[in-house]
C-alpha positions, 0 to 999 in steps of 0.5 A: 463515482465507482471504485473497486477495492481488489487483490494487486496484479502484475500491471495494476500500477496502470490503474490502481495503488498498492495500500500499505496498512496505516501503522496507527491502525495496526500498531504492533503488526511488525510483531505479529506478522514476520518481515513486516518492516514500517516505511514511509507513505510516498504520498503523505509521509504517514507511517506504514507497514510494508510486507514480503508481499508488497516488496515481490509486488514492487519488485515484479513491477517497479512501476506500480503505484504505492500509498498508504490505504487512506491516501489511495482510498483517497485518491480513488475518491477523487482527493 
């Protein structure tokens, strides 16, 4: 199975995921980067961080398709 990890586009909802990073992975990002702010994975409900970024994504594309980074490396490995 080939899977291809790359930067998020307007449309990519069509055929990707937007990843939140995991918060056990990176437990004190809301400190280190501003405006990073923990929400939930839609997916598994696991703690995740949301960006300025991830929100313009989200808000030039409501569409888009969002999961933590494990449940969308996941589900592009067929689980």
């Amino acid at each position: 199975m080939d899977m291809k990890i790359m930067p998020c586009t307007k449309g990519a909802g069509e055929y990707g995921y937007l990843c939140h990073p995991v918060c056990s992975n990176l437990p004190d990002a809301g400190k280190r980067h501003r405006g990073w702010r923990k929400i939930r994975c839609p997916v598994c409900g696991r703690g995740c961080w949301e960006s300025e970024g991830h929100r313009i994504i989200k808000a030039q594309d409501p569409g888009i398709k969002t999961a933590c980074t494990a449940c969308a490396l996941g589900k592009g490995m067929g689980r």
